[in-house]
C-alpha positions in Angstrom: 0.0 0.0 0.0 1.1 3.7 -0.9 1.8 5.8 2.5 -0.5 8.5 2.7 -3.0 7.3 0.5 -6.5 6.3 1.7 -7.7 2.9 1.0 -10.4 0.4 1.9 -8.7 -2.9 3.8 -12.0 -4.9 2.1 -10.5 -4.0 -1.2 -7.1 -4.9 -0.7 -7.6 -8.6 -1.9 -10.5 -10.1 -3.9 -11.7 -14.2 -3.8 -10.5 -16.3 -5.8 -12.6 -19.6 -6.2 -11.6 -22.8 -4.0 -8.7 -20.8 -2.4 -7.1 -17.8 0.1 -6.1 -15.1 -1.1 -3.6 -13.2 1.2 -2.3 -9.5 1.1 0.3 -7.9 3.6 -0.3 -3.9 4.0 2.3 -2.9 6.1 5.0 -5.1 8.0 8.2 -4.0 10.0 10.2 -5.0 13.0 7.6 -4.8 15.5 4.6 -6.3 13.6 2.5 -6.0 10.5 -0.9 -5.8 9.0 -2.3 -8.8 6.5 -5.8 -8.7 4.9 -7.1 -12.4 3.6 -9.7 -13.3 1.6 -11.1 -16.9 1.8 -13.6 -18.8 -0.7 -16.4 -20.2 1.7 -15.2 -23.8 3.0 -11.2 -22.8 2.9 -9.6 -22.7 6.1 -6.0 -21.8 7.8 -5.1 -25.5 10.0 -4.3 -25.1 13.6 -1.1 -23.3 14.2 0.4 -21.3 16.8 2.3 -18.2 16.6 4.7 -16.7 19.5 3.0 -13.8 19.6 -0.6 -11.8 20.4 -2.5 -11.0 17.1 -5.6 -9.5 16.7 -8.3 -10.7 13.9 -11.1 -8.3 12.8 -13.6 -9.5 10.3 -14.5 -7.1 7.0 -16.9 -9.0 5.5 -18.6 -12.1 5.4 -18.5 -14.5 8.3 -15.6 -16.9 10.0 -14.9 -18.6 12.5 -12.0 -18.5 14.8 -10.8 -21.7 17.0 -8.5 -20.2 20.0 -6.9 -23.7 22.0 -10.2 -25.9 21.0 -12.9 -23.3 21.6 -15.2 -22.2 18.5 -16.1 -18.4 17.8 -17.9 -16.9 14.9 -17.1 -13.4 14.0 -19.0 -11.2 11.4 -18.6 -8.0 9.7 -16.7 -5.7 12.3 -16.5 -8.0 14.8 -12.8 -8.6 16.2 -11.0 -11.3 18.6 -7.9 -11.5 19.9 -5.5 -14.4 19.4 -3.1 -15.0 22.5 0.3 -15.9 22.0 1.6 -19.9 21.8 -2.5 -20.5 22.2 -2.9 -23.2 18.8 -6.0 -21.6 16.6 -7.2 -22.2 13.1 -9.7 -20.4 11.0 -12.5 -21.1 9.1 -14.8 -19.9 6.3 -18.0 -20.5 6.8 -19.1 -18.1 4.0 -16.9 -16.4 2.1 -15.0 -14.0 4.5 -12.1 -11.2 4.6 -10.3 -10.4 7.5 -7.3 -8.5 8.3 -4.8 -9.9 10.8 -2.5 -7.7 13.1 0.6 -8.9 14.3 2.3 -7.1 17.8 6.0 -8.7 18.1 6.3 -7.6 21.2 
């Protein structure tokens, strides 16, 4: 993304059938900003990560598994993902979400 130009994170990526489409928008030594787009059905297996990250819903609907427990997020709904804590995601339908990363 172009500093100092306004944009719509929702517009950053677009679906692509059967897949996940994936879009970093800003990333540096202390964290970064992804937006995803996934085709209803697709899904990000369980994984951890070593630190926090927050997970805010643009469109669509998803759900987000945080150490075995099952939450669905819609449009501008947000959850945060502790560190070392396996989760996965989920499409349910198809969904964009933008992912922020704190490394610290």
């Amino acid at each position: 993304m172009e500093k100092g130009k306004k944009f719509e994170f929702g517009q950053v990526v677009e679906y692509q059938n059967e897949g996940i489409v994936s879009s970093r928008v800003l990333e540096n030594k202390v964290g970064g900003i992804t937006v995803f787009a996934f085709d209803e059905g697709q899904r990000l297996s369980e994984h951890s990560a070593p630190f926090d990250a927050v997970i805010t819903v643009l469109e669509g609907q998803g759900e987000i598994v945080i150490g075995g427990k099952s939450n669905r997020l819609l449009a501008g709904e947000s959850i945060i993902m502790p560190a070392n804590i396996p989760h996965a995601v989920n499409a349910v339908a198809r969904f964009k979400m933008m992912l922020i990363m704190i490394k610290g």
